[in-house]
C-alpha positions in Angstrom: 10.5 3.5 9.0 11.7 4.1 5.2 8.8 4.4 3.1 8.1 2.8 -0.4 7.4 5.3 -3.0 3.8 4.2 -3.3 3.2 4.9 0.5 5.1 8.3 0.3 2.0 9.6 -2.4 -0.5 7.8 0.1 1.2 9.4 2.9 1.1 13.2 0.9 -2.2 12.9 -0.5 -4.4 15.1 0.5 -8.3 13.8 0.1 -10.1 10.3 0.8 -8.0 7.6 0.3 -8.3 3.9 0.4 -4.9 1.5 1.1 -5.3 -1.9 0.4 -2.1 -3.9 0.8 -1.7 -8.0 2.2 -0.3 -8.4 5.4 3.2 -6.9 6.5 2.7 -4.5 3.6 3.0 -1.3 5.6 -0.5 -0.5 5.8 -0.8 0.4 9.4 2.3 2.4 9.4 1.1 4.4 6.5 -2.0 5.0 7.7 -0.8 6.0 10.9 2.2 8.6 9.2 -0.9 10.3 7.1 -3.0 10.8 10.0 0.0 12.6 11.8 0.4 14.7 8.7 -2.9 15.5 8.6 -3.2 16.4 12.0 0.0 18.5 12.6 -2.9 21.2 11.2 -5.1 22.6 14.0 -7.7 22.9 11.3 -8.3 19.7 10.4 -10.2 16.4 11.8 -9.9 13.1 10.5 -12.1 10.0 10.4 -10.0 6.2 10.7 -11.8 3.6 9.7 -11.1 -0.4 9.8 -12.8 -3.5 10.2 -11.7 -4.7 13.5 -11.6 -3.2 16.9 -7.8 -5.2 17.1 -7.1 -3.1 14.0 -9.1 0.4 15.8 -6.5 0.0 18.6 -3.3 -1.1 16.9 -4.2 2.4 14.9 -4.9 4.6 18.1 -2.0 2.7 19.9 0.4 3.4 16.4 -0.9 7.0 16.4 -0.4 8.2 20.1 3.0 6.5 20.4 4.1 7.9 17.0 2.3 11.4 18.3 4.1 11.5 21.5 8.3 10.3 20.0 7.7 13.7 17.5 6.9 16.0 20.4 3.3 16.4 19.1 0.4 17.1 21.8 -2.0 13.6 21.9 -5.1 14.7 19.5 -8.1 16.3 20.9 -10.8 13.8 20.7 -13.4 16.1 18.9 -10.5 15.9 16.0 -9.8 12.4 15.6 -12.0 9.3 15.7 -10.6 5.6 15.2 -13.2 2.7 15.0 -14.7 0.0 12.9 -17.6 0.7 10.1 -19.8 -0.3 12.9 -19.0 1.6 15.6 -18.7 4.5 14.1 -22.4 4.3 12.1 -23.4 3.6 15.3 -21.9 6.5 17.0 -23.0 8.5 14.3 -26.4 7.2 15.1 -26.6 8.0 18.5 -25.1 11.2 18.0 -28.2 12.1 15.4 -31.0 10.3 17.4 -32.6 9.4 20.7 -31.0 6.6 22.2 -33.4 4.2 20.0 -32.4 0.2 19.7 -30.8 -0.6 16.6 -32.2 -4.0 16.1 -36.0 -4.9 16.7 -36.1 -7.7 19.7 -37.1 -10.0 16.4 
């Protein structure tokens, strides 16, 4: 895929970074060429965030195909975590806590 120059900074940015596009913008495939990036470094971890578990997957889907056609070793899971704000507070919960309920029966 050919890049927009906008998406080649997003891509090359190192840091947090927030893409907000409209639909068929690019966003996924972006997202999913930084992560590589990022990753091709032992070193590093990353954290992909969205609001959907249809976006979560297309992501992880994106990201292990895209992983795989470059010759690249799939991600070791302790690096890499894909989810929606929710699932990952939650995760983050349950990683910090005892396995407490989230919600009162109320």
């Amino acid at each position: 895929m050919r890049f927009t120059e906008p998406q080649v900074r997003a891509i090359g940015h190192d840091g947090n970074l927030l893409i907000v596009a409209g639909p068929g913008a690019g966003k996924t495939s972006t997202t999913v060429a930084k992560a590589q990036r990022i990753l091709e470094d032992p070193r590093r971890s990353l954290v992909m965030v969205t609001f959907s578990k249809e976006g979560a997957e297309e992501m992880r889907s994106r990201l292990s195909k895209s992983q795989k056609e470059s010759g690249q070793p799939a991600v070791a899971t302790h690096r890499l975590m894909i989810g929606t704000f929710h699932s990952i507070a939650i995760k983050h919960l349950f990683d910090h806590k005892s396995r407490e309920k989230v919600l009162s029966p109320g």
